[in-house]
C-alpha positions in Angstrom: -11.2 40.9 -60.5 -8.5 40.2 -57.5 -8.5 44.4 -57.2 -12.6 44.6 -57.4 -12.4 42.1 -54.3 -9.9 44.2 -52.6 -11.2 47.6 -52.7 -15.1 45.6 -51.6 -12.8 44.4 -48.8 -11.2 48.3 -48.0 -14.5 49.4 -48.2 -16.2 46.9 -45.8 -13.6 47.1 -43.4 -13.7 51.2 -43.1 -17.8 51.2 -42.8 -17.2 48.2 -39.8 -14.7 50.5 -38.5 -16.6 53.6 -38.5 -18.1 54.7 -35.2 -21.5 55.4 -34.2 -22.2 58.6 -32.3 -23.4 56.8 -29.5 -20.0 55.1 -29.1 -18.5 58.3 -28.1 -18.4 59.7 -24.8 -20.8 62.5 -25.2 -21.8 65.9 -22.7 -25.7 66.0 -22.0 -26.2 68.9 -19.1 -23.2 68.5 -16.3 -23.0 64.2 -16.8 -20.9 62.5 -19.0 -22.9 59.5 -21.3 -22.1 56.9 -23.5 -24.2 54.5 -25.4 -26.8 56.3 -24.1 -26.1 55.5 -20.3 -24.5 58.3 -17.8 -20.6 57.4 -17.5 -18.9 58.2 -14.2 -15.3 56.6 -13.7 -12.3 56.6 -11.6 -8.9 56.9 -13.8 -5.4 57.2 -13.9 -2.6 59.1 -15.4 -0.4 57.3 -17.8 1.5 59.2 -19.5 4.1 57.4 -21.1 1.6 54.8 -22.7 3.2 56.0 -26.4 6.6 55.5 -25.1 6.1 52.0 -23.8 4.4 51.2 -27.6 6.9 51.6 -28.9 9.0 48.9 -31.3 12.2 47.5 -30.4 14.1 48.3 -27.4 13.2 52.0 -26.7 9.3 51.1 -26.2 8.4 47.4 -24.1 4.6 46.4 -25.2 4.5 43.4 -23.5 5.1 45.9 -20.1 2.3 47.8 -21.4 -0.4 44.9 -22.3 0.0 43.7 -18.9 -0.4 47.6 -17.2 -3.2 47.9 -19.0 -4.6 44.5 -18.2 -4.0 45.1 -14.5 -6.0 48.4 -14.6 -9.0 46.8 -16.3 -9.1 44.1 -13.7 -8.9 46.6 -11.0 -12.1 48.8 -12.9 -9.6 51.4 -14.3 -11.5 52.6 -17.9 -10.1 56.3 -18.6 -6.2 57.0 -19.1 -5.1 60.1 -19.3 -2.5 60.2 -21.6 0.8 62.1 -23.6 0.0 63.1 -27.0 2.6 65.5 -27.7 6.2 66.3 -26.6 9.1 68.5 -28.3 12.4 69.2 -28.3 15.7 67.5 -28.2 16.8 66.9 -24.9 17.0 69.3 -21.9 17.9 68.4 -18.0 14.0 66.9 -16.9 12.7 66.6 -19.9 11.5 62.4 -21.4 13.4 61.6 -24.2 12.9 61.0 -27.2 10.0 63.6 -28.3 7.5 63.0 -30.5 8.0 66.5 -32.2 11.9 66.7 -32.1 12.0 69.9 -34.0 9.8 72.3 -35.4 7.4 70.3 -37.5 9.3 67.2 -37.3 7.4 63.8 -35.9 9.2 60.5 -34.9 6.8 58.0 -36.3 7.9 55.6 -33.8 6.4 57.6 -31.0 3.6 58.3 -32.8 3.1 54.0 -33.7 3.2 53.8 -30.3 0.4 56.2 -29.7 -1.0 53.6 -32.5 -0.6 51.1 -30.3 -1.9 52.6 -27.0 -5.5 53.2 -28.3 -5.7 50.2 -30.2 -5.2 48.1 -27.2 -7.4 50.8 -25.4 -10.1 50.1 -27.6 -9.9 46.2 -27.3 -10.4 46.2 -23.6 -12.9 49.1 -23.4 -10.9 51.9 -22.4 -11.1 55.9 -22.9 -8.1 58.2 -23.2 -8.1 61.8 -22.6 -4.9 62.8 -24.7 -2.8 66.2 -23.8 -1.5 68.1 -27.0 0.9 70.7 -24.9 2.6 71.0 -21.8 3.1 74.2 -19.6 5.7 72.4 -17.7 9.2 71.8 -18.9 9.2 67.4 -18.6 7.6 67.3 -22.3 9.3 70.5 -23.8 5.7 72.0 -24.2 5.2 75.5 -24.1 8.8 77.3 -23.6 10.2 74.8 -26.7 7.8 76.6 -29.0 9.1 79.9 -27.5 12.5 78.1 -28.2 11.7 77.7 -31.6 10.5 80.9 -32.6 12.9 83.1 -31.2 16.2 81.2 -30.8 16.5 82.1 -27.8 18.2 78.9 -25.0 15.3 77.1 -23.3 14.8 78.2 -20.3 15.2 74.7 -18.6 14.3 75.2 -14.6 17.5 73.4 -13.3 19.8 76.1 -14.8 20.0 78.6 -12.1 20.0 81.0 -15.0 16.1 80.8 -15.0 15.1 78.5 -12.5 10.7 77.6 -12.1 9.9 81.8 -12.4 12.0 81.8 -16.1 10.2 79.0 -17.4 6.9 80.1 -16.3 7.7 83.4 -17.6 8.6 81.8 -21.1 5.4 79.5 -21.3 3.5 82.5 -20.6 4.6 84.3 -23.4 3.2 81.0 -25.6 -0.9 82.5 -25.7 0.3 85.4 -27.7 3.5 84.4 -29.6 1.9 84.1 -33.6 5.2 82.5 -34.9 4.6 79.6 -32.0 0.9 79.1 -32.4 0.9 77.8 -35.6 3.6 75.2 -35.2 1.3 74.2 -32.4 -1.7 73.9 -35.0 -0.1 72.0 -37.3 0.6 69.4 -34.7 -2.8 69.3 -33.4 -4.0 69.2 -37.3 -1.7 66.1 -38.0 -2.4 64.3 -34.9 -6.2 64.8 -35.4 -6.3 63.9 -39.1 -4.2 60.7 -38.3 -5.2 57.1 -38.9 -3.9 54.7 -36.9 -1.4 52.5 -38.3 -2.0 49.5 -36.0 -6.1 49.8 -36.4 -6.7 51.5 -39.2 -8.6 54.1 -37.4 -8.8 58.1 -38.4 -8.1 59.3 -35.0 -10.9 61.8 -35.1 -13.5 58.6 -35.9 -12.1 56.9 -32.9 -14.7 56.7 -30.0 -11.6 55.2 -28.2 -10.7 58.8 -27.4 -12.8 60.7 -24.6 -11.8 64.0 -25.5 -8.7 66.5 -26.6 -6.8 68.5 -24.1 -5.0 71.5 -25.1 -2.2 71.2 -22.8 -1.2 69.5 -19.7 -1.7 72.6 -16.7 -1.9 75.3 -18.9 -1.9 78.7 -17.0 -2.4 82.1 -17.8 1.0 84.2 -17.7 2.1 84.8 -14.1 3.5 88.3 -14.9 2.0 90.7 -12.5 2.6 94.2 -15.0 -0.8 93.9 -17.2 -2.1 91.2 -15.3 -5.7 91.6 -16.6 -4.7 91.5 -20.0 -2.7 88.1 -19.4 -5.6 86.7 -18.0 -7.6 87.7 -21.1 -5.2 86.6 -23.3 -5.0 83.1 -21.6 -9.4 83.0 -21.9 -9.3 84.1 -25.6 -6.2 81.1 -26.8 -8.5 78.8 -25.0 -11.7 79.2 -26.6 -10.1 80.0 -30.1 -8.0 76.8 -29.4 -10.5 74.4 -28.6 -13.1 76.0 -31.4 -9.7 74.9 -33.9 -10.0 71.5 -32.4 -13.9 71.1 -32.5 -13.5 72.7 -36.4 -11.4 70.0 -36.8 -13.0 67.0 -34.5 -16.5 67.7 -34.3 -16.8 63.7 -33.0 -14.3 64.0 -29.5 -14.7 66.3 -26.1 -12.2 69.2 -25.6 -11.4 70.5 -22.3 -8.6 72.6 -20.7 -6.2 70.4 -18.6 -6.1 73.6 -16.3 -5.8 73.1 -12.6 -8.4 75.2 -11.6 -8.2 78.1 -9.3 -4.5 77.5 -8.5 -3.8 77.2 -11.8 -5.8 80.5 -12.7 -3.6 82.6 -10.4 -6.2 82.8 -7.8 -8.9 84.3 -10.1 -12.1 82.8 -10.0 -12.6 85.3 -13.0 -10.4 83.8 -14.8 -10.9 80.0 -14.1 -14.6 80.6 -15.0 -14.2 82.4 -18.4 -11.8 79.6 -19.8 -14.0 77.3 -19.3 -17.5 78.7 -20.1 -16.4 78.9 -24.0 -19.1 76.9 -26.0 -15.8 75.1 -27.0 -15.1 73.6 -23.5 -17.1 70.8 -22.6 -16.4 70.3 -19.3 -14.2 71.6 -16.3 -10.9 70.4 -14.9 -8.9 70.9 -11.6 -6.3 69.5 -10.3 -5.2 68.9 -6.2 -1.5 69.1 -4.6 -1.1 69.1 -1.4 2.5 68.9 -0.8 3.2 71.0 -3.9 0.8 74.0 -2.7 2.0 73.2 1.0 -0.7 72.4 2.5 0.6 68.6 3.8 4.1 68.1 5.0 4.8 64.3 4.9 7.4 64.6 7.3 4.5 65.8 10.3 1.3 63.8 8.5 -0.4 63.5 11.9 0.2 67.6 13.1 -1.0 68.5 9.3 -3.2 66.3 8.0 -6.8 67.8 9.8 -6.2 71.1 8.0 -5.0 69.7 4.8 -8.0 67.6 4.9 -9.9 69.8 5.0 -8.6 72.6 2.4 -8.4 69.6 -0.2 -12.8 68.9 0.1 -12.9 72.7 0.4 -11.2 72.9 -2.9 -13.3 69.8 -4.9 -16.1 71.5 -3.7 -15.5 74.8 -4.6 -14.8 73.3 -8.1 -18.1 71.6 -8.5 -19.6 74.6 -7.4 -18.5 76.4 -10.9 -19.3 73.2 -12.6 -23.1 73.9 -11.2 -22.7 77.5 -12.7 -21.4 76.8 -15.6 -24.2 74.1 -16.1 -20.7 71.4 -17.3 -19.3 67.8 -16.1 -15.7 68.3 -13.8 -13.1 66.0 -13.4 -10.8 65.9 -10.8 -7.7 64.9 -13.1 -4.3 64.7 -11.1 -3.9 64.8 -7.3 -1.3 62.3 -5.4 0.5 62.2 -2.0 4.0 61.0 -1.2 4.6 57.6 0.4 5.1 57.8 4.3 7.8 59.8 5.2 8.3 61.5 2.0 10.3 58.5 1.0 11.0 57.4 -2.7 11.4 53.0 -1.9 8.8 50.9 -3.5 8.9 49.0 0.2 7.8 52.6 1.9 4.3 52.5 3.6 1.2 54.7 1.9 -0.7 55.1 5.0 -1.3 58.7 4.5 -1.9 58.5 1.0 -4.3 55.5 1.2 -6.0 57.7 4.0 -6.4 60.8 1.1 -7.6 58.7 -1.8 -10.1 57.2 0.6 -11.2 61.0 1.4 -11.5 61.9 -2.1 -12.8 59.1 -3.5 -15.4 58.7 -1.1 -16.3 62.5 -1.4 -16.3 62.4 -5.4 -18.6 59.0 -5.5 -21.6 60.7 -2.6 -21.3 64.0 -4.6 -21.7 62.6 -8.3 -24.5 59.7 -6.5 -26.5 63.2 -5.0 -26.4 64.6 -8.7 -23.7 66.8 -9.1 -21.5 68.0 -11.8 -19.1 65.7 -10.1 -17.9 63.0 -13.0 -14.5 61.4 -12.7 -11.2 61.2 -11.5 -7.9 60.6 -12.7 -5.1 59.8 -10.2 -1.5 60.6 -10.7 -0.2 58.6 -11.4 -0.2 54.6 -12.1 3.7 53.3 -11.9 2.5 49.7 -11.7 5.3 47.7 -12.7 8.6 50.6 -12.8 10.8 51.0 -10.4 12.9 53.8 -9.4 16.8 53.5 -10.6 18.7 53.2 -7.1 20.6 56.8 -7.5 21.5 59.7 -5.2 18.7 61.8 -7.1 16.0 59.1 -8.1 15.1 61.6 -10.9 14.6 59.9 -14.3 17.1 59.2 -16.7 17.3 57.4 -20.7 17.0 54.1 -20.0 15.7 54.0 -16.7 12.0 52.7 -17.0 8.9 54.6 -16.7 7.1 55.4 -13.3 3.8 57.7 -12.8 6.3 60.2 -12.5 7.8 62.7 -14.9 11.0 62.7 -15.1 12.0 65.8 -13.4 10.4 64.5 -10.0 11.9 62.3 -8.0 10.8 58.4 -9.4 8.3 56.9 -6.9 6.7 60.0 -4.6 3.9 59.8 -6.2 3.3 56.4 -7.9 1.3 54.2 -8.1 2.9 50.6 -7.6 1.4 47.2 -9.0 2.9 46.2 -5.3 0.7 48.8 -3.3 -2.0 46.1 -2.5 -3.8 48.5 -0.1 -3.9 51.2 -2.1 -5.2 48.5 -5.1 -7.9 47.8 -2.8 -9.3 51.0 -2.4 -9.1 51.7 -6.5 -10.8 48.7 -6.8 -13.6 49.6 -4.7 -14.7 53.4 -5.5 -14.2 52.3 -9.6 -16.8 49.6 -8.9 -19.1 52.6 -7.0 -18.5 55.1 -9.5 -19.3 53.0 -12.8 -22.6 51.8 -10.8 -23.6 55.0 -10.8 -24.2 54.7 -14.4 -26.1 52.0 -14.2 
């Protein structure tokens, strides 16, 4: 009798915990819904959400309950989040992985993903999870290379490869059939997981906005068969994200692609990756210091043009959301505090003075109609702080910041102690969720 009562109880519990389709984010046209009403937001990048759910010493929850706390109070709904790393250890990459080695998963990592949505889902919160990473800070894309074909991973502060021997090695990723199924198998596991905290199969879990395939996946910047490359880079996309959707038909997929800069200029390109039937809405991405187009060091002399490239560039994005007939989201951009300094105590004048641009620009085009549907800001640091050190690069042990750990900790953070900048987050998230209203 005690076992009748406990499988009535399994049984009760997993229809309460099963979602309706309405609960998930959804794509109707170029808007975002959920629960039947349009959903616009204003989000943040935090990454190492699994790392700080972690048990024990290497994770610190109670940090994390009160980020995520913050964030709510502040209108913050959609995280953008890790959901895959690899590798053992090289210089600028987080440590410890959640795929260490070839098919092998740290289940703490992985309970701490747990953990992350769970407490997502109790305060109302959507995730967009990244399962790869072009860059080096999570392994990604050159640690499958790695894998395959033995050869040293081509980490970007060995002067042996530097940035060009990475990219070169990532690139090699859309093609490689002894990498893309280690890939798969991730994506598979990860998909087909239920959450230990929860009890949730990740792939029921309305929790989760949508799938990523990698963090600023890029086509290969070789120039010798350069068309081909760019091909290549369309064709792993849309058979990637039709794996996924084979797999998920519940959650969104989307690229995680930068947009034209990280298409290698090729509107072509940018286009065809995301008009597969598999991609349900666009991505870009904006850097201003990064592409050189602000120079902290002379904000005043710079900042008119830079102003102006960065609208030129949302705009241009929405305007192949409008062809495409798809939702965009504008899903990492940040500026450096005043003076390009590192300091928690270091003014954000100039960055307070970009968000305010962008913001402002994302909330009148997604109120006029546009394809225009979110934003996700890199990156929210709230309570880390930078470990005082001649670098400021991140190091085991050191706490987490917005900022991966092959950047210097603090350019482009968020702070819990940035009231201004609080203020102005506070105010476009309450315009942009109005909008759905």
């Amino acid at each position: 009798m005690k076992r009748f009562v406990v499988l009535i109880w399994l049984v009760t519990l997993s229809v309460a915990l099963r979602a309706q389709p309405a609960d998930f984010v959804k794509v109707k046209g170029t808007q975002f819904y959920l629960k039947g009403k349009a959903y616009y937001f204003l989000g943040t990048n935090l990454w190492y959400g699994c790392m700080l759910g972690q048990e024990g010493e290497a994770g610190d929850r109670a940090r994390l309950l009160r980020e995520l706390d913050e964030l709510r109070k502040l209108g913050i709904d959609n995280l953008r989040v890790m959901g895959a790393s690899e590798g053992l250890g090289y210089a600028g990459q987080i440590q410890p992985a959640i795929q260490p080695e070839a098919g092998v998963y740290d289940q703490k990592l992985l309970v701490g993903l747990d953990f992350l949505l769970a407490e997502m889902a109790k305060r109302g919160m959507y995730a967009v999870i990244f399962l790869n990473n072009y860059w080096e800070w999570t392994g990604g894309m050159s640690q499958y290379m790695s894998w395959v074909t033995g050869e040293n991973y081509p980490s970007p502060q060995d002067p042996k490869f530097g940035y060009w021997g990475l990219m070169r090695t990532s690139g090699r990723f859309y093609t490689c059939d002894r990498a893309k199924p280690i890939y798969r198998d991730y994506i598979r596991m990860l998909v087909n997981r239920v959450n230990s905290v929860n009890g949730r199969w990740y792939k029921e879990d309305p929790t989760i906005m949508a799938w990523q395939l990698a963090n600023e996946p890029r086509p290969s910047p070789e120039e010798e068969n350069r068309a081909q490359h760019l091909a290549d880079f369309a064709v792993w996309v849309d058979e990637t994200a039709g794996y996924i959707k084979s797999l998920d038909p519940n959650h969104l997929v989307t690229t995680g692609n930068e947009g034209l800069k990280g298409s290698l200029e090729s509107e072509s390109c940018y286009l065809e990756s995301h008009q597969s039937p598999h991609i349900d809405y666009l991505t870009f991405h904006l850097w201003l210091l990064n592409w050189s187009w602000f120079d902290p060091l002379k904000p005043g002399e710079i900042w008119p043009d830079a102003a102006r490239k960065a609208l030129d560039y949302v705009r241009q994005h929405i305007a192949y959301a409008e062809k495409l007939g798809k939702p965009v989201t504008l899903e990492e951009f940040g500026l450096p505090r005043d003076g390009h300094a590192y300091a928690r105590t270091a003014g954000v004048t100039w960055r307070d003075r970009y968000y305010k641009l962008l913001f402002e620009e994302m909330y009148k085009s997604a109120k006029a109609g546009s394809p225009m549907a979110g934003s996700n800001f890199w990156g929210w640091g709230g309570e880390g702080r930078a470990a005082d050190s001649e670098t400021y690069t991140w190091r085991k042990g050191d706490p987490y910041t917005g900022d991966p750990p092959q950047e210097p900790q603090g350019r482009n953070s968020v702070f819990n102690s940035d009231k201004s900048t609080l203020k102005i987050l506070r105010k476009y998230a309450k315009k942009m969720a109005a909008l759905g209203k």
